[in-house]
C-alpha positions in Angstrom: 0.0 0.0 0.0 3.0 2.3 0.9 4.5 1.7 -2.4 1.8 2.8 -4.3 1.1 6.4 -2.3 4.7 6.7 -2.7 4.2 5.9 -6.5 1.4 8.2 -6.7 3.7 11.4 -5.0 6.2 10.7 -6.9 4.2 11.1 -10.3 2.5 14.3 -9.0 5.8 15.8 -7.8 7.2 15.2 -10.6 4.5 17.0 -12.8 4.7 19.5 -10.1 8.6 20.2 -10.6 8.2 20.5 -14.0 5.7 23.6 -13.4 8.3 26.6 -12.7 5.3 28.3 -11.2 4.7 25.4 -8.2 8.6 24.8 -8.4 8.6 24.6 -4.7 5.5 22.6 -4.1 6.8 20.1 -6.2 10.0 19.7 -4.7 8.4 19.1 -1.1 6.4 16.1 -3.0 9.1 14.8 -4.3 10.7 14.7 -1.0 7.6 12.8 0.8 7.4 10.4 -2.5 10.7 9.5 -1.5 10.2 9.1 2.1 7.1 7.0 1.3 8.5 4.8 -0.9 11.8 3.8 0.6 9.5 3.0 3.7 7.4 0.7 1.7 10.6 -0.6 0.3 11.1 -2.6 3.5 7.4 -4.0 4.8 7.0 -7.3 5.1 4.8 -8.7 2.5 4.0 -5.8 0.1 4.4 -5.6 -3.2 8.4 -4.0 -4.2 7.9 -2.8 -7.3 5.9 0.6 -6.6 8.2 1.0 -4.0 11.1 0.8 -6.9 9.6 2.8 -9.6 8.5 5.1 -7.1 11.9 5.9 -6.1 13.7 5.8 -9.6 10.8 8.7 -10.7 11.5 10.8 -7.4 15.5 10.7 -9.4 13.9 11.4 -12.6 11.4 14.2 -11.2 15.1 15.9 -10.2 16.8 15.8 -12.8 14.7 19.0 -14.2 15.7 20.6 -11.1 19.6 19.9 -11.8 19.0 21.5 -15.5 17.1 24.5 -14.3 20.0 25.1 -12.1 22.8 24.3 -14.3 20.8 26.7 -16.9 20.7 29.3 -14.1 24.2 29.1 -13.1 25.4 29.1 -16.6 23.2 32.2 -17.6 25.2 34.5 -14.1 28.6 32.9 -16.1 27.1 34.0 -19.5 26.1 37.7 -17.8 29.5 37.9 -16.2 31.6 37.5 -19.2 29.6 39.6 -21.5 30.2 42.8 -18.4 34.1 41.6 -18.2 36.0 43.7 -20.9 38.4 41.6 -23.2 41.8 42.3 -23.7 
């Protein structure tokens, strides 16, 4: 049962993340989806696999947050070498 709530966050937060408006929001659901599945990970006698694909989405609902910061970090480089005078 676990593994499917944590299934279930992990789909929304990931939606959620996507959403630059709800950024936040997302990331929070992303957090609990992970919570929730690694706990259902380990009960006795529950299915695993919602558990598992819960967790590999909460990695795949980040890795929008690693582009929107690499994007963001490389735009302050971008800004700071178009300001810098060159020899």
């Amino acid at each position: 049962m676990l593994g499917f709530v944590g299934l279930g966050l992990a789909v929304l937060g990931t939606v959620l993340a996507c959403i630059p408006a709800v950024f936040g929001i997302g990331v929070v659901v992303l957090v609990a989806a992970f919570v929730v599945s690694f706990i259902g990970l380990f009960r006795k006698g529950a299915a695993k696999w919602p558990s598992i694909v819960g967790l590999r989405l909460v990695v795949a609902g980040q890795d929008p947050l690693a582009s929107e910061r690499e994007s963001a970090g490389q735009a302050i480089i971008d800004a700071t070498l178009a300001c810098d005078p060159q020899p």
